[in-house]
C-alpha positions in Angstrom: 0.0 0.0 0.0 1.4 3.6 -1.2 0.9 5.8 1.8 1.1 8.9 -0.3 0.6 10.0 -4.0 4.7 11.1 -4.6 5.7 7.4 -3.3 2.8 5.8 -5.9 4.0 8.3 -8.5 7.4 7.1 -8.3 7.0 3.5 -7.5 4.9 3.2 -11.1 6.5 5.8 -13.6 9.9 3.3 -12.1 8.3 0.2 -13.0 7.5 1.6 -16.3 10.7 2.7 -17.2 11.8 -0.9 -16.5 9.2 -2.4 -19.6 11.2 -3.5 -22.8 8.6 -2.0 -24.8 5.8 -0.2 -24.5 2.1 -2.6 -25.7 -0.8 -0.9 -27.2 -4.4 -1.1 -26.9 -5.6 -1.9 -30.0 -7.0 -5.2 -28.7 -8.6 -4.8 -26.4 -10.4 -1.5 -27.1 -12.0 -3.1 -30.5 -13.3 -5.8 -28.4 -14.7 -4.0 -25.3 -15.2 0.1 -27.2 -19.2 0.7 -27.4 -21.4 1.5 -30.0 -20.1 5.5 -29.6 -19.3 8.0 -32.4 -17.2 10.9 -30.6 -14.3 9.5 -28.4 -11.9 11.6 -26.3 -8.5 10.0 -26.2 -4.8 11.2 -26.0 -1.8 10.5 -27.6 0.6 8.2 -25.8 4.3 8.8 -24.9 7.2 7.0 -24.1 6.4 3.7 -22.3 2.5 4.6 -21.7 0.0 2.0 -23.2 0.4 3.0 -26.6 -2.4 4.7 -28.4 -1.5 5.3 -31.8 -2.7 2.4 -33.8 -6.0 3.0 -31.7 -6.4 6.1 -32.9 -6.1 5.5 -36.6 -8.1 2.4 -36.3 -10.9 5.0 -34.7 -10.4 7.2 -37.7 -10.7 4.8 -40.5 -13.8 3.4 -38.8 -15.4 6.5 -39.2 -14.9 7.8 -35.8 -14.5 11.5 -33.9 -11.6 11.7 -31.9 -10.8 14.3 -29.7 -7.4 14.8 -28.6 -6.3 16.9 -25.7 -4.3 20.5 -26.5 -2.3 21.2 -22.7 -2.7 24.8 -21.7 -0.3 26.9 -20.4 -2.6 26.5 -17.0 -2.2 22.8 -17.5 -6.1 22.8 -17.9 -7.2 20.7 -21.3 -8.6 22.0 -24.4 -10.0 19.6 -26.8 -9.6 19.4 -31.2 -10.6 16.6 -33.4 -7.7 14.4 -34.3 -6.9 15.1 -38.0 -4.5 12.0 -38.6 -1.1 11.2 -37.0 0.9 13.4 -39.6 -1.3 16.4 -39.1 -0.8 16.5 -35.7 1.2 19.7 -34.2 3.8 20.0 -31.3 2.4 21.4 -28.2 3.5 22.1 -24.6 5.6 19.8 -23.3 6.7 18.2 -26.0 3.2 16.7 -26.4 1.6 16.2 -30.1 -1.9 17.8 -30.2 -4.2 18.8 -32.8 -4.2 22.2 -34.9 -7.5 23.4 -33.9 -8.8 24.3 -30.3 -12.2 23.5 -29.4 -12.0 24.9 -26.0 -11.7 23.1 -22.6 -15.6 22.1 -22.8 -15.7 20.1 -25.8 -14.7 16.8 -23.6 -18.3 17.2 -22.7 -19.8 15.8 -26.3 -17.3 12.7 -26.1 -19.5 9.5 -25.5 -16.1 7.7 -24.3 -13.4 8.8 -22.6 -9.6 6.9 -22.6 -7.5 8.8 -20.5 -4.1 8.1 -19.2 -3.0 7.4 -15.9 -0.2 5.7 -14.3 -2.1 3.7 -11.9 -6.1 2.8 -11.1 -7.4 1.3 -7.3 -10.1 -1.0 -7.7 -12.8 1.8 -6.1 -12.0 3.6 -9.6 -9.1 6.1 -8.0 -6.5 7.2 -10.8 -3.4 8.1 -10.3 -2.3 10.6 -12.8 0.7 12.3 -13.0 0.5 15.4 -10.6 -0.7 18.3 -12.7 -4.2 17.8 -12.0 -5.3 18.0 -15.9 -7.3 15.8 -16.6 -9.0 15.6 -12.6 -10.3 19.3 -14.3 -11.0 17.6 -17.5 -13.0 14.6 -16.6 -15.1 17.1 -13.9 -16.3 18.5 -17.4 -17.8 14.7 -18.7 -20.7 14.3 -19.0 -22.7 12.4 -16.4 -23.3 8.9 -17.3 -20.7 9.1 -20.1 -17.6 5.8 -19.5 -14.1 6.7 -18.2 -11.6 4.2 -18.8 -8.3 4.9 -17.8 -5.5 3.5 -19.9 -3.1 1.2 -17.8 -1.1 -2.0 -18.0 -2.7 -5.6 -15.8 0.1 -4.4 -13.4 -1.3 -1.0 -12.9 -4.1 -1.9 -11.6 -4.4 -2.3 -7.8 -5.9 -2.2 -4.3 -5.3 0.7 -3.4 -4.3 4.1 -4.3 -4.3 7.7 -1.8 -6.4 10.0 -3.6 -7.6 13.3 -2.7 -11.4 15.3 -2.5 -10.5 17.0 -6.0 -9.2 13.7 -8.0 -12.1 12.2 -10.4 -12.8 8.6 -10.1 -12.8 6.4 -13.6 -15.4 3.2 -14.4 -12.8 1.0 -16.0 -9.5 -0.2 -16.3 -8.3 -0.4 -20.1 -5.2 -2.5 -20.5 -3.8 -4.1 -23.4 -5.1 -7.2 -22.8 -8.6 -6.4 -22.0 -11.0 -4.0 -20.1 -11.5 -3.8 -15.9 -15.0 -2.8 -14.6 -14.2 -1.0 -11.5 -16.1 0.8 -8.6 -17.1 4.5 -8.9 -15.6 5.8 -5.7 -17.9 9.0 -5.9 -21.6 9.5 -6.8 -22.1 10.5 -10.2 
């Protein structure tokens, strides 16, 4: 059991540095992703469940993506995902799409994949400290699915969270997708 965020923070972003390569989700999101149109999603980096070949398989099924555009606040705005190759550099070395929605468009997504380095079995994510997407997912619509994007390891007991953090419903690994518990009411 992590005792506080910092120690969780480390103990994961560790473990993933020690993967030989990083798997995607491809899997495991065609067999478990909904009957939705508009999906809010991110671009992976480094040694995070990949998302790359998910989003292009989203595109050329006819799909909206939204990708998230970091703010110099490190609050979220939102743009469609034009295609890998269109996509622009943004803050923090982060790829993010040309056009700016605004921080509110997460609420017409009908699925959200976010990342996080960790998820508790009560639906507590453990993201990495900037408080982004806790902001973002506040904006979701109620009764819309949050599935944070994690590896089998990644997904545990227990996690310290705090009043502000936003609970998840599932768990999506590269191998399949974990129901969890809402911590909060919805």
């Amino acid at each position: 059991m992590f005792q506080t965020k910092a120690a969780a923070r480390q103990h994961f972003l560790g473990a993933r540095g020690l993967r030989p390569q990083p798997e995607g989700l491809l899997a495991s999101a065609q067999q478990a992703l909904p009957d939705v149109h508009r999906i809010a999603l991110y671009v992976s980096r480094g040694a995070e469940p990949q998302t790359g070949a998910l989003i292009d398989w989203l595109l050329a099924t006819h799909r909206e993506v939204l990708l998230p555009i970091l703010y110099a606040d490190n609050d979220l705005g939102w743009g469609v995902a034009p295609g890998a190759a269109d996509l622009v550099p943004g803050r923090l070395g982060l790829s993010e799409p040309p056009t700016d929605l605004g921080s509110e468009a997460i609420a017409t997504a009908e699925l959200v994949i976010c990342p996080a380095l960790a998820v508790a079995r009560d639906g507590v994510r453990l993201g990495r400290g900037g408080g982004s997407y806790d902001r973002a997912l506040a904006r979701v619509r109620p009764g819309t699915p949050i599935w944070a994007a994690v590896y089998d390891s990644e997904i545990v007991d227990h996690l310290p969270c705090d009043e502000h953090d936003y609970p998840v419903d599932a768990a999506l690994t590269p191998r399949h997708l974990v129901q969890l518990r809402r911590s909060v009411d919805d």
